[in-house]
C-alpha positions as CSV (number, residue, x, y, z in Angstrom):
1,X,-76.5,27.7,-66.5
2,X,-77.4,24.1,-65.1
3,X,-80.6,23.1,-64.5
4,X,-81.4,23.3,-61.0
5,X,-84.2,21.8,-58.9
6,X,-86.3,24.2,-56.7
7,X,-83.8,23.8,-53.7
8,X,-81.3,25.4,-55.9
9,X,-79.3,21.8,-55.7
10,X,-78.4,19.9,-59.3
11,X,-80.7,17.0,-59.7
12,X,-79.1,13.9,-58.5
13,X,-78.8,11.4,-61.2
14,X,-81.1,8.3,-60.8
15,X,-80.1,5.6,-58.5
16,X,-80.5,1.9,-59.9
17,X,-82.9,-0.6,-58.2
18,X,-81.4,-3.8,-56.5
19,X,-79.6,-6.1,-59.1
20,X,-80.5,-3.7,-62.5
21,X,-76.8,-2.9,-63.1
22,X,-76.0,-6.3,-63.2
23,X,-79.0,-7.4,-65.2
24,X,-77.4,-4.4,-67.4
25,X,-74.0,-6.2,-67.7
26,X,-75.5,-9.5,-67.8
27,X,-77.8,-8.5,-70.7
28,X,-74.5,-6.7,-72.6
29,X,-72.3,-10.2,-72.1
30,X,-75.3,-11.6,-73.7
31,X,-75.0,-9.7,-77.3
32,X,-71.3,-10.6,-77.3
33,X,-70.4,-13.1,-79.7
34,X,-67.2,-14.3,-77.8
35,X,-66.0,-13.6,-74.5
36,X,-65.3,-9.7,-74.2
37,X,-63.3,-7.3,-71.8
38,X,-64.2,-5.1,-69.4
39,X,-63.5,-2.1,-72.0
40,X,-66.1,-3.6,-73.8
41,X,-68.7,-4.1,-71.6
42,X,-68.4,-1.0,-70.2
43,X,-68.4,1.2,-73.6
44,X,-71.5,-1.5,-74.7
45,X,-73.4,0.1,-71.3
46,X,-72.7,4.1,-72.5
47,X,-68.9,4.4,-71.3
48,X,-70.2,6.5,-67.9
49,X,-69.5,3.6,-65.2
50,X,-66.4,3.7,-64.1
51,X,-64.1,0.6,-65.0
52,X,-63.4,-0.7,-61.5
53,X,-67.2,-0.4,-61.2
54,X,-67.8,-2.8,-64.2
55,X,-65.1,-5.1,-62.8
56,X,-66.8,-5.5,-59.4
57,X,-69.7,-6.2,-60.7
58,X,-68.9,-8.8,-63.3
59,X,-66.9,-10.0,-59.9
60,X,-70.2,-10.5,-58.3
61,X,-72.1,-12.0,-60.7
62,X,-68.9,-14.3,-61.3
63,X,-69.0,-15.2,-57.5
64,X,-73.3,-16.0,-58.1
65,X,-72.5,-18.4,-60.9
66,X,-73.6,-15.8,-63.8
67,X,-71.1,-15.0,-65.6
68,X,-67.4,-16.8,-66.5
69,X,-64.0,-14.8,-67.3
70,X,-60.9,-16.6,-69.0
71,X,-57.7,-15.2,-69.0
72,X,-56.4,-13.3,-72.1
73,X,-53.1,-12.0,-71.3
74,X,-52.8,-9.7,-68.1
75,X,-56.5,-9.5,-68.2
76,X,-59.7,-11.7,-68.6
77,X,-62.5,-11.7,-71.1
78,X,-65.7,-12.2,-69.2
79,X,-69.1,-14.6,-70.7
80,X,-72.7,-14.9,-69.5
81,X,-73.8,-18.3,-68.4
82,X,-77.3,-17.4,-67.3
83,X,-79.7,-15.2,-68.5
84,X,-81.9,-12.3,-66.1
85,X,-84.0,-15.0,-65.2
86,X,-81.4,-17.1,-64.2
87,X,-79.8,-14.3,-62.3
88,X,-82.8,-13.5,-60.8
89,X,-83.1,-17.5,-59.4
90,X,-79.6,-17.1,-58.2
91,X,-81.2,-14.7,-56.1
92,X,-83.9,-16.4,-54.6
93,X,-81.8,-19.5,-54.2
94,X,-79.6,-17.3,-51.9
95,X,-82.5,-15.6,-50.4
96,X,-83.8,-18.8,-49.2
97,X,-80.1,-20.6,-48.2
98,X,-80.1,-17.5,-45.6
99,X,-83.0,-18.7,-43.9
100,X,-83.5,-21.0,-41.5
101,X,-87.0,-22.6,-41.7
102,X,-86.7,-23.2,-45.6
103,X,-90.2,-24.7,-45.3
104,X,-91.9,-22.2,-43.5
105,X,-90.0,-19.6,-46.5
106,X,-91.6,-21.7,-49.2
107,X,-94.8,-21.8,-48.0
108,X,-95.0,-18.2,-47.4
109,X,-94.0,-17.7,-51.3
110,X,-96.3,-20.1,-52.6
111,X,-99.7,-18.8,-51.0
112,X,-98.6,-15.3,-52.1
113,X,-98.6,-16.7,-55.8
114,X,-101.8,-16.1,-57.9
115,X,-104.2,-18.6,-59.5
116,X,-101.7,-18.4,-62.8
117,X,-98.5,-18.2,-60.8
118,X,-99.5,-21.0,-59.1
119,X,-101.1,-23.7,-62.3
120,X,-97.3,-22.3,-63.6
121,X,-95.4,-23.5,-60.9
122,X,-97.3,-26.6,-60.8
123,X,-96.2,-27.1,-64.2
124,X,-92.9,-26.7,-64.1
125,X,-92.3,-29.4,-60.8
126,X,-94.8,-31.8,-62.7
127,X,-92.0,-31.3,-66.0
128,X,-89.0,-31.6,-64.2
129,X,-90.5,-35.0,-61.9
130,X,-90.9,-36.2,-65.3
131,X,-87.7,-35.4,-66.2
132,X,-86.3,-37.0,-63.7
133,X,-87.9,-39.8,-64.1
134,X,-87.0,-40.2,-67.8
């Protein structure tokens, strides 16, 4: 008999958080050694997503700039070209094109970081001015 939850109902299988299927795919383009198909990324992640589901979402992270696809045959073969933290600046890169007061956006973020967050930050601008520079 299936197990049941008190209402009697089946347990509904867990629903993903914003963006971890495609840190999932990302991170499985990642342990490729060569560009791969969908068949492949979808057997890498367990085989239970559906295909169309794996193709629309290596079609999203294609659109953010993630991930790059080359045709092979009638198909493509798909490649990561950022990693999840590079996703995840995709994402606040598009977060903050969508707004209008970019300034007033950035200085929210920034007095929301903590005392490490923030000597971090300030780390990272001072090494890329210099890299600029040089």
């Amino acid at each position: 008999m299936a197990d049941r939850s008190e209402g009697g109902a089946e347990p509904s299988p867990r629903r993903r958080g914003q963006g971890e299927l495609e840190a999932q795919v990302l991170a499985a383009l990642r342990e490729a050694s060569e560009p791969v198909p969908v068949a492949w990324v979808r057997e890498h992640l367990g085989g239970a997503l559906a295909y169309t589901t794996v193709i629309t979402i290596l079609t999203r992270l294609r659109a953010k700039g993630a991930v790059e696809r080359e045709r092979a045959g009638r198909s493509f073969r798909w490649t990561a070209v950022a990693d999840e933290a590079g996703l995840a600046a995709l994402r606040m890169r598009k977060v903050l094109d969508a707004e209008a007061d970019r300034q007033a956006v950035l200085a929210s973020f920034v007095t929301g970081l903590s005392a490490n967050e923030e000597r971090l930050l300030r780390e990272l601008l001072s090494k890329a001015a210099e890299e600029e520079e040089g």
